[in-house]
C-alpha positions as CSV (number, residue, x, y, z in Angstrom):
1,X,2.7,-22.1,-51.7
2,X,1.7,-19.3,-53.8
3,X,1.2,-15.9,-51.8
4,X,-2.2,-14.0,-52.6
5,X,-2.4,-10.9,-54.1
6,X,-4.7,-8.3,-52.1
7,X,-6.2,-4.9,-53.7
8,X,-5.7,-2.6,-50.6
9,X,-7.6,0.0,-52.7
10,X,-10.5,-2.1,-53.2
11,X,-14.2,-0.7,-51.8
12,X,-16.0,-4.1,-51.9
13,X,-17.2,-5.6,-48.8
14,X,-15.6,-9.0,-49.8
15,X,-12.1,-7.8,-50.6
16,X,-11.8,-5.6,-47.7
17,X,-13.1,-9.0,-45.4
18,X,-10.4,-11.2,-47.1
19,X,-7.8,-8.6,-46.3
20,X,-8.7,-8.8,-42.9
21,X,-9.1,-12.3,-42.5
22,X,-5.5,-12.8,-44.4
23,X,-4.1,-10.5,-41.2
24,X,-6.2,-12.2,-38.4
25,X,-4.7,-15.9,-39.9
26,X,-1.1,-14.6,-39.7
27,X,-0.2,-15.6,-36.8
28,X,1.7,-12.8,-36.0
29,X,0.8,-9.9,-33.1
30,X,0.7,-6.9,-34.5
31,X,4.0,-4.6,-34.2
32,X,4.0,-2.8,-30.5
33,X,3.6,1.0,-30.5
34,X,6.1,3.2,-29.1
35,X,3.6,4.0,-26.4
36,X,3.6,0.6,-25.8
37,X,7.1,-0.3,-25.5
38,X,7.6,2.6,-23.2
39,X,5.0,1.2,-20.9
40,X,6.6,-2.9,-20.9
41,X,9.6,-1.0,-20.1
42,X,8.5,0.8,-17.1
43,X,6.8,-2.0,-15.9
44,X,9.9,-4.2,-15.9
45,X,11.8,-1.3,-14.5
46,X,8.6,-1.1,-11.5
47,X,8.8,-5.2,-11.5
48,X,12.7,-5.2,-10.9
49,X,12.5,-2.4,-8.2
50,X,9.7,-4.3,-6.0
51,X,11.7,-7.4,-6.6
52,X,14.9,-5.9,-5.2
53,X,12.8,-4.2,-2.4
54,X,11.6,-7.6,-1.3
55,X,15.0,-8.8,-1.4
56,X,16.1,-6.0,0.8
57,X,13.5,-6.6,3.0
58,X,14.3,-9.8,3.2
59,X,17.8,-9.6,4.0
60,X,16.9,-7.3,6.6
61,X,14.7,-9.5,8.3
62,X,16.9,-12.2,8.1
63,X,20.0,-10.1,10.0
64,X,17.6,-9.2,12.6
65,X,16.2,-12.8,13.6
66,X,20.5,-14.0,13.2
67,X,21.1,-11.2,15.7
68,X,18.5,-11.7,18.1
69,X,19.3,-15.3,18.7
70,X,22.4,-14.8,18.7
71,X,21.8,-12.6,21.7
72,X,19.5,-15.3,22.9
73,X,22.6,-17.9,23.2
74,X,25.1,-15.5,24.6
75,X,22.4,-14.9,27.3
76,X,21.7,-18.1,28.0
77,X,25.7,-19.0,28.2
78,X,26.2,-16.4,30.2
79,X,23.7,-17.5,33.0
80,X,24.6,-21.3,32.5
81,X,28.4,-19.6,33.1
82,X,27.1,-17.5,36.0
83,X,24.9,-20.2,37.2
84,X,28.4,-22.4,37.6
């Protein structure tokens, strides 16, 4: 398939239309900035820290219910024990 050629200095309406339509029917985003980059990266940086926050915060939960019923069952063998 034979590539077109596009005048990029051209001033008619109709060649500066086809250039843009030949961009628009790439297919292909347009290159990020570096502005942009920088952002996606501290966004995925912010994304990964609430992530690991939750996990924290998880775990922590999690440690505090195993604790308090495992408090739970020693006080309830202790009284079945006393109870004897």
């Amino acid at each position: 398939m034979a590539s077109e050629q596009f005048d990029y200095d051209a001033k008619t309406e109709v060649d500066i239309l086809s250039v843009a339509d030949a961009i628009r029917s790439s297919h292909r985003l347009a290159p990020l900035t570096d502005e942009a980059r920088e952002l996606r990266r501290l966004e995925y940086e912010s994304y990964r820290w609430e992530c690991r926050q939750r996990g924290e915060q998880r775990a922590f939960e999690y440690r505090e219910r195993q604790a308090e019923a495992e408090a739970i069952a020693r006080a309830e063998h202790a009284a079945d024990n006393s109870g004897s």
